[in-house]
C-alpha distance (Angstrom), angle and dihedral (degrees) to the residues before:
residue distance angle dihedral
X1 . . .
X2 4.39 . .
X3 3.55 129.3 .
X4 4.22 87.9 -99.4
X5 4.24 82.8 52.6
X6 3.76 91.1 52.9
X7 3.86 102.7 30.3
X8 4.59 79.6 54.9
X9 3.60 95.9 49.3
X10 4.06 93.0 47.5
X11 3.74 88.8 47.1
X12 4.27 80.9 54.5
X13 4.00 97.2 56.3
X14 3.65 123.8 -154.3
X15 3.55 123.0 -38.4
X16 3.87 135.8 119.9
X17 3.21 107.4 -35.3
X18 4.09 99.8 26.1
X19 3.77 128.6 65.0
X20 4.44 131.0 178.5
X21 3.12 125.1 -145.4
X22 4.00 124.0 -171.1
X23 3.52 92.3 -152.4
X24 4.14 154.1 -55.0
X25 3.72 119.3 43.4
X26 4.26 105.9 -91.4
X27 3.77 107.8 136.1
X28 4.07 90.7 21.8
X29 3.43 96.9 116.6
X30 4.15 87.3 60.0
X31 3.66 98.5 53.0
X32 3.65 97.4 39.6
X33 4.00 88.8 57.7
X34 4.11 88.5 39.4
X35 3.48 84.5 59.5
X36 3.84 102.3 38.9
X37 4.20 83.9 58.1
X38 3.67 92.4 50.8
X39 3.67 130.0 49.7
X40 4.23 98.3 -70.8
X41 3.35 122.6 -91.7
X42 3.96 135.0 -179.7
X43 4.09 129.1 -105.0
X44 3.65 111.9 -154.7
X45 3.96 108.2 -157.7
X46 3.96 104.1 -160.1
X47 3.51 103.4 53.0
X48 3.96 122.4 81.5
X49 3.93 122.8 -141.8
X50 3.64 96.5 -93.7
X51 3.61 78.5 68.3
X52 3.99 100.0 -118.0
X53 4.13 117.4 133.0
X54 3.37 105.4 -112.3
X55 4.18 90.9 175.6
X56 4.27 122.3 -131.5
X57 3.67 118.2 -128.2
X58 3.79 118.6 -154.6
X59 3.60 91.9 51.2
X60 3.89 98.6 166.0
X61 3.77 89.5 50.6
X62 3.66 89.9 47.4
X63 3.85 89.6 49.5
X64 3.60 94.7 56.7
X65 3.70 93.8 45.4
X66 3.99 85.7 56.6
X67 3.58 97.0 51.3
X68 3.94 96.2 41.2
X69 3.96 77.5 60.5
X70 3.13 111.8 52.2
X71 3.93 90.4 39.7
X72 4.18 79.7 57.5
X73 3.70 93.2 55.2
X74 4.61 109.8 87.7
X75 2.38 97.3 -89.1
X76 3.20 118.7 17.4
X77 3.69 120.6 -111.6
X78 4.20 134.7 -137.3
X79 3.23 125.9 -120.4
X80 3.57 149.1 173.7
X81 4.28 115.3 -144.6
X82 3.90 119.9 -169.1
X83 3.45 139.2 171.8
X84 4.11 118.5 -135.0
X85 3.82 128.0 159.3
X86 3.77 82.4 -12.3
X87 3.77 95.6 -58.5
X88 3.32 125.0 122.0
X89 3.22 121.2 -137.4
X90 3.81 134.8 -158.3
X91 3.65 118.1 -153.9
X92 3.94 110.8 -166.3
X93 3.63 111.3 -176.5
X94 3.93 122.5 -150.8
X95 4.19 99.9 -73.1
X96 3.78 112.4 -124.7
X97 3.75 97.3 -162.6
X98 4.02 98.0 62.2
X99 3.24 134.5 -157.8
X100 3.86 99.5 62.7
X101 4.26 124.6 -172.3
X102 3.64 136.4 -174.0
X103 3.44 124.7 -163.8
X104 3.95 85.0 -0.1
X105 3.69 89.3 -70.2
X106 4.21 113.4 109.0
X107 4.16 109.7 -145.4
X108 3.96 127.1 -172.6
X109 3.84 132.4 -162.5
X110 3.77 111.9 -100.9
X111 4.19 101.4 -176.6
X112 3.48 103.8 -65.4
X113 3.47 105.0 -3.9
X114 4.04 145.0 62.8
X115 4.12 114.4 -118.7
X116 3.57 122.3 -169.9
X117 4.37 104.2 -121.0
X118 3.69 109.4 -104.8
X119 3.89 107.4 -136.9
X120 4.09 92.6 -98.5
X121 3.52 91.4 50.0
X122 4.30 91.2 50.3
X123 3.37 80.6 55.4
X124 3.94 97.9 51.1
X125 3.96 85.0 48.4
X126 4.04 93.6 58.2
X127 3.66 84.1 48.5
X128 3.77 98.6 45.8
X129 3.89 93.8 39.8
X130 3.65 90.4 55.4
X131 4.40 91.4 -116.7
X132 3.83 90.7 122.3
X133 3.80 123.4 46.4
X134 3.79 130.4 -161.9
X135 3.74 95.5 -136.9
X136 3.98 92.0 61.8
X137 3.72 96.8 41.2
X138 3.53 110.8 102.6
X139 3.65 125.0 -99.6
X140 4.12 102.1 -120.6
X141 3.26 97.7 -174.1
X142 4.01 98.3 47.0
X143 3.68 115.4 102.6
X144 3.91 116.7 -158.5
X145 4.09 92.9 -152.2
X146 3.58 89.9 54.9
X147 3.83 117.2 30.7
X148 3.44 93.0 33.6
X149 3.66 110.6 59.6
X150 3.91 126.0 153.6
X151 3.42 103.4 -105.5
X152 4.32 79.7 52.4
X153 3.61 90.9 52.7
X154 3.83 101.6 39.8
X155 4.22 82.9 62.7
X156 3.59 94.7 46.1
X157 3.94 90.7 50.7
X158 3.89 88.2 47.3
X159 3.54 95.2 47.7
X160 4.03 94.1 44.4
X161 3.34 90.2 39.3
X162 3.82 101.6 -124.0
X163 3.41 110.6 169.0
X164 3.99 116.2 -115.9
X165 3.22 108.6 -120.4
X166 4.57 90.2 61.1
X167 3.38 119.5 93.4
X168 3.63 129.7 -106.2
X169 3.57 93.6 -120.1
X170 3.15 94.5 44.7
X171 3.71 105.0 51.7
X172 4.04 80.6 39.5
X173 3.72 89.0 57.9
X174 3.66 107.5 39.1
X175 4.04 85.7 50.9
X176 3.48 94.0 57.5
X177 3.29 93.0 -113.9
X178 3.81 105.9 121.7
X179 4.29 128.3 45.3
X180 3.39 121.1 -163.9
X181 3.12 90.9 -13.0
X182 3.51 98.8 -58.6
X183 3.66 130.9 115.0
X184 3.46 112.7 -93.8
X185 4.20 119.1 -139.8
X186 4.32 84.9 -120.6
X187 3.56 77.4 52.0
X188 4.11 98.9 40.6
């Protein structure tokens, strides 16, 4: 980050990717995550939400605060911590190792500000991120007694070319196709 870099995002505001803070580190830990979950972003600690530099002294304290932090957050995040005009300014990339928590509570950027994740929307996020596919989700509604009778399971075998004498459940599980021993919808 430069002086034009800094001087651009202040003209900018807040907003997704951008967050001010006056001073100190309290709430850090919330914004770093926010920003792990979303696509990165950078916290400049110095300048106040009117958007005026105000400056931080300390900075090497400060620093090591930061980075104790974000190493606290699971799991830990990257980032990037310079000092310009006497702001300091946190660079979070975009995270590669998604869903990120801090203090065992998951938060997302919503515009301009950091929410904590309600439980439906931690769900959504495994979903969205890819972490939770619908093929290995089990099947609810499927019943083992009744949708999976013999005569259902001798075809399957033939057609997958199981050999006889290998047990349903174990063909089942060693194709992926059962989860704690439940059907799963691949499987349904």
């Amino acid at each position: 980050m430069n002086k034009q870099s800094l001087k651009d995002i202040i003209a900018l505001g807040e907003g997704y990717t951008t967050e001010f803070k006056r001073s100190g580190t309290t709430g850090l830990g919330r914004e770093i995550c926010a920003f792990a979950n979303a696509l990165g972003g950078v916290i400049l600690i110095g300048v106040n939400d009117s958007g005026e530099v105000v400056g931080v002294k300390d900075h090497n304290r400060l620093k090591s605060e930061i980075q104790t932090i974000a190493r606290s957050a699971d799991p830990p995040v990257l980032l990037k911590i310079s000092n310009v005009e006497n702001v300091l300014c946190v660079e979070i990339p975009e995270q590669h190792s998604k869903p990120y928590s801090f203090a065992g509570k998951f938060y997302i950027r919503e515009g301009a500000t950091s929410q904590q994740m309600s439980r439906e929307e931690i769900r959504e996020f495994f979903f969205k991120e890819g972490l939770i596919k619908y093929d290995q989700v089990p099947c609810i509604e499927y019943d083992f007694d009744n949708d999976l009778t013999p005569e259902i399971w001798i075809k399957f075998a033939k057609a997958a070319r199981i050999p006889p004498d290998i047990k349903m459940e174990t063909a089942l599980g060693n194709l992926h196709l059962i989860k704690n021993s439940k059907m799963t919808n691949a499987g349904a």
